[in-house]
C-alpha positions in Angstrom: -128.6 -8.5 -147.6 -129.9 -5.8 -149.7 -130.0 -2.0 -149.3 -133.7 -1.6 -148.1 -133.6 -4.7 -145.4 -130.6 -2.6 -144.1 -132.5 0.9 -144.4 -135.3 0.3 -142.8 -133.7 -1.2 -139.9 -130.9 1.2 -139.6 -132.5 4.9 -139.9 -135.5 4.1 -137.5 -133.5 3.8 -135.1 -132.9 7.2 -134.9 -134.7 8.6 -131.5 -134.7 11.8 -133.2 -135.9 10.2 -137.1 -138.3 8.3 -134.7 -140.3 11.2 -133.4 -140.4 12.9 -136.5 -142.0 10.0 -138.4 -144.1 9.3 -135.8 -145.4 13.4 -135.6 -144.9 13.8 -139.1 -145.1 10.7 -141.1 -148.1 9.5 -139.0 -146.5 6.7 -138.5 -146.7 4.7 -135.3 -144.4 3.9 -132.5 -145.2 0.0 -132.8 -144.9 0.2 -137.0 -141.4 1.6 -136.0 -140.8 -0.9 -134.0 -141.7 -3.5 -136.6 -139.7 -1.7 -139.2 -137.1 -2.3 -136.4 -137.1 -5.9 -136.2 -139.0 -6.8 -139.7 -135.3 -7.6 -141.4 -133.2 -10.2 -139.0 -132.7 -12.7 -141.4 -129.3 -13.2 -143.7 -127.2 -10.8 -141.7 -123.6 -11.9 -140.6 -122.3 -11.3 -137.2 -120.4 -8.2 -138.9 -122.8 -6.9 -140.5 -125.3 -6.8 -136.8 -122.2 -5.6 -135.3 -122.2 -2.2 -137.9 -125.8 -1.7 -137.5 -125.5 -1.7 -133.9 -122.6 1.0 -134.6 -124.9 3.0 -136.9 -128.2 2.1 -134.3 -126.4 4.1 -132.0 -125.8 7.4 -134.1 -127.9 10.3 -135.0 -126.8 12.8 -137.7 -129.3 14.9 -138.9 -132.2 16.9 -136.5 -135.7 16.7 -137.2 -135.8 20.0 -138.9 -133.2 18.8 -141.5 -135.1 15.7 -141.8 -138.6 17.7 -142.5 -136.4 19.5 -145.0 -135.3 16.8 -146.9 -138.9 15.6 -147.2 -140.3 19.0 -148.7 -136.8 18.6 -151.0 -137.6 15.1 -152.4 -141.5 15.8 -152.4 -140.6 18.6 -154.7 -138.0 16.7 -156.8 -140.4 13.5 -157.3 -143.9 14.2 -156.4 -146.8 12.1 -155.2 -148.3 9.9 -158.0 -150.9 6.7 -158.2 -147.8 4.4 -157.5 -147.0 6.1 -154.2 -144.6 9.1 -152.5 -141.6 9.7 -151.5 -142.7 8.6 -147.7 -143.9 5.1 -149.1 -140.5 4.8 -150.6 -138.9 5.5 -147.2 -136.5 7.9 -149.5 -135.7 10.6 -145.8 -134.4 7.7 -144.5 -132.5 6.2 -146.7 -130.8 9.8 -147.0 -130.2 9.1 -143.1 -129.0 5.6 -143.8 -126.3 7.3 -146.6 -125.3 10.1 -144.4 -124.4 7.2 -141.5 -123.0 4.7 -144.2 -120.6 6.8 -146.3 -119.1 9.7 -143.7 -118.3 11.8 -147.1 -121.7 12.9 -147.7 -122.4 14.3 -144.1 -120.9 17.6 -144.3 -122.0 18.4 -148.1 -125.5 17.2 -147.1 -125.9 19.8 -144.2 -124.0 22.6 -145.8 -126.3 22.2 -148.4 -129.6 22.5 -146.1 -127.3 25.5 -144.7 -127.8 27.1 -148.1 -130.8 26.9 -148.5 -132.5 28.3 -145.8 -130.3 31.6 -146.3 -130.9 31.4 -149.5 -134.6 31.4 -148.7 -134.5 34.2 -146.2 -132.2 36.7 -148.5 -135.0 36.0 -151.0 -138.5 35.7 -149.1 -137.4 36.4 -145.5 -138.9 32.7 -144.9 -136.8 29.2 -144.0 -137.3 26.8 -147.6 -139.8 24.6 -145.4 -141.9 27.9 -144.7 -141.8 29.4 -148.5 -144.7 29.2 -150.9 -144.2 25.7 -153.5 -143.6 28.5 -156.3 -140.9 30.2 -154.0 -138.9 26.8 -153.5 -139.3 25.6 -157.1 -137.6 29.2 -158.0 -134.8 28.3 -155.8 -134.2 24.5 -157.6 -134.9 25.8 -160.7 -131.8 27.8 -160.6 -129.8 24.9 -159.1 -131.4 21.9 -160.9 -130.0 22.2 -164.6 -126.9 21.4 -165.6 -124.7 20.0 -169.0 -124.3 16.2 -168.3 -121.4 16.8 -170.9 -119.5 19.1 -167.8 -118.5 17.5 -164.8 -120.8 18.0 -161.7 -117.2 18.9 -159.5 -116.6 21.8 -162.2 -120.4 23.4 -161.1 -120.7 25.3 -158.1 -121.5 24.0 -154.6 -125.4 24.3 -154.4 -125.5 22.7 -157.5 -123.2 19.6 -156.4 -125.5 19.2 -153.2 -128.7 19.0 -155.2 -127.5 16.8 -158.0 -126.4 14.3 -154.9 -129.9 15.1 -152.9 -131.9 14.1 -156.4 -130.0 11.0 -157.3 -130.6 9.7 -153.5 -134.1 10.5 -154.0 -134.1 8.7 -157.6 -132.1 5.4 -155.8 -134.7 5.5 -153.0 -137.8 5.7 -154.8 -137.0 3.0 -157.3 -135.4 0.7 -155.2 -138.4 0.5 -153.1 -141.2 -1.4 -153.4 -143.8 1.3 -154.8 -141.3 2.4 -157.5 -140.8 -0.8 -158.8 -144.1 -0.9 -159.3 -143.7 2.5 -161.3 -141.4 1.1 -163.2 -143.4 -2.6 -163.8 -140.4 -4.7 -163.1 -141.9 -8.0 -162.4 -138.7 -10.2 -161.7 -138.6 -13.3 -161.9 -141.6 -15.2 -161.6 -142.3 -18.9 -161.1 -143.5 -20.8 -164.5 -144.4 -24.5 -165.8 -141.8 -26.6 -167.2 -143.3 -29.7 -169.1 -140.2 -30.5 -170.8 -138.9 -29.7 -174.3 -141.9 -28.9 -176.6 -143.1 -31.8 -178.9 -142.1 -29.6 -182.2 -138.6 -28.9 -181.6 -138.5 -33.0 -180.1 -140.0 -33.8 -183.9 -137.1 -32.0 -185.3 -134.7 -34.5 -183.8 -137.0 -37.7 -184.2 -137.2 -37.5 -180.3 -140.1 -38.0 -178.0 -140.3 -38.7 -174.5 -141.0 -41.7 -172.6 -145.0 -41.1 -171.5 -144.1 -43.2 -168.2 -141.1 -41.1 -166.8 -143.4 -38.0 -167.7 -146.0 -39.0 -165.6 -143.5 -40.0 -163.1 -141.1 -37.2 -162.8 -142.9 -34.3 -163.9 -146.1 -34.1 -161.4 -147.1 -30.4 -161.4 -149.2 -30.5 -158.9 -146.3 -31.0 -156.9 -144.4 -28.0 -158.2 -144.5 -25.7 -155.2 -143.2 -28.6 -152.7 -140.0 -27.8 -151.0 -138.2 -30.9 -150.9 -136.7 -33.0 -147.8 -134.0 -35.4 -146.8 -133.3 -37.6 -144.2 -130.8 -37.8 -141.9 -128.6 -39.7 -144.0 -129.1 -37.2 -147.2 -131.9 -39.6 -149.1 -134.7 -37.5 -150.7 -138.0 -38.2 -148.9 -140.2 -36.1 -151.2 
């Protein structure tokens, strides 16, 4: 099971994520529902039994939540491909809080500090401050010497570098930045066989009846099928 099947099950589930994406998001009680249900498949009986454990939790409020979103809006905005709401990223920084108990407290302090940060500075919460106000605040927080480690930099600066490289992990791990990034996967092709020229270089050819009898291409996208007794029937 990958990470976004179990994403976009687990943080809807959220009453309180619920309502916000529903008020916020514009997204629908019955698309939440489907976002619910859309991922059953190729899950252990473990694995159900933890997402019913995490199902039944609620970390962060809506106002964190809506936080989170101007935060990753700012750190990755909106481009042709899609946004950070397309990506699902709030959530999956829901999901992460849930899944790995270590970033709960660092991710809430760091919301902590940056609404008093915003008040000592504009007398506003970050949500509330002009885009040139909050991009003053990150700016000061944002930069750092890759060559240093993040632990030796103070607190703010920890909680951002961890808020940016969720967003990053959300955004291309979903299914409109993989489109950014024009990864195409693997993607089904025709085999005919070993090409004639390299078959010259060995004075090979192939037989022209067990071509036309083995390799049908038209047949190429059946999914085969046995009996009962394990004989292929197609």
């Amino acid at each position: 099971m990958n990470r976004r099947d179990s994403i976009k099950t687990i943080t809807f589930a959220s009453i309180g994520a619920g309502l916000l994406l529903e008020g916020c998001y514009g997204i629908s009680r019955e698309k939440i529902k489907r976002s619910l249900t859309r991922y059953e498949y190729g899950r252990t009986p473990e694995e159900k039994l933890y997402d019913d454990k995490l199902f039944a939790e609620k970390y962060f409020t809506n106002y964190e939540l809506f936080t989170f979103d101007k935060l990753c809006n700012l750190i990755l905005p909106p481009n042709e491909f899609g946004n950070i709401r397309d990506a699902e990223v709030v959530q999956l920084i829901e999901f992460m809080a849930k899944d790995i108990p270590s970033y709960k407290e660092p991710l809430r302090q760091g919301l902590i500090w940056i609404d008093s940060e915003s008040k000592k500075r504009f007398n506003n919460v970050f949500v509330d401050c002009e885009m040139s106000q909050q991009k003053e605040i990150l700016d000061e927080i944002a930069y750092y010497d890759p060559n240093k480690s993040i632990d030796d930099y103070p607190q703010p600066v920890q909680w951002f570098n961890l808020v940016r490289n969720l967003t990053m992990t959300g955004y291309f791990t979903s299914e409109v930045g993989i489109k950014e990034l024009g990864y195409k996967g693997n993607s089904p092709n025709i085999w005919d066989g070993v090409p004639q020229d390299v078959l010259d270089q060995y004075n090979l050819e192939y037989d022209k009846n067990w071509l036309d009898k083995f390799i049908d291409q038209s047949k190429r996208n059946d999914i085969a099928q046995w009996d009962e007794k394990g004989n292929l029937i197609t």
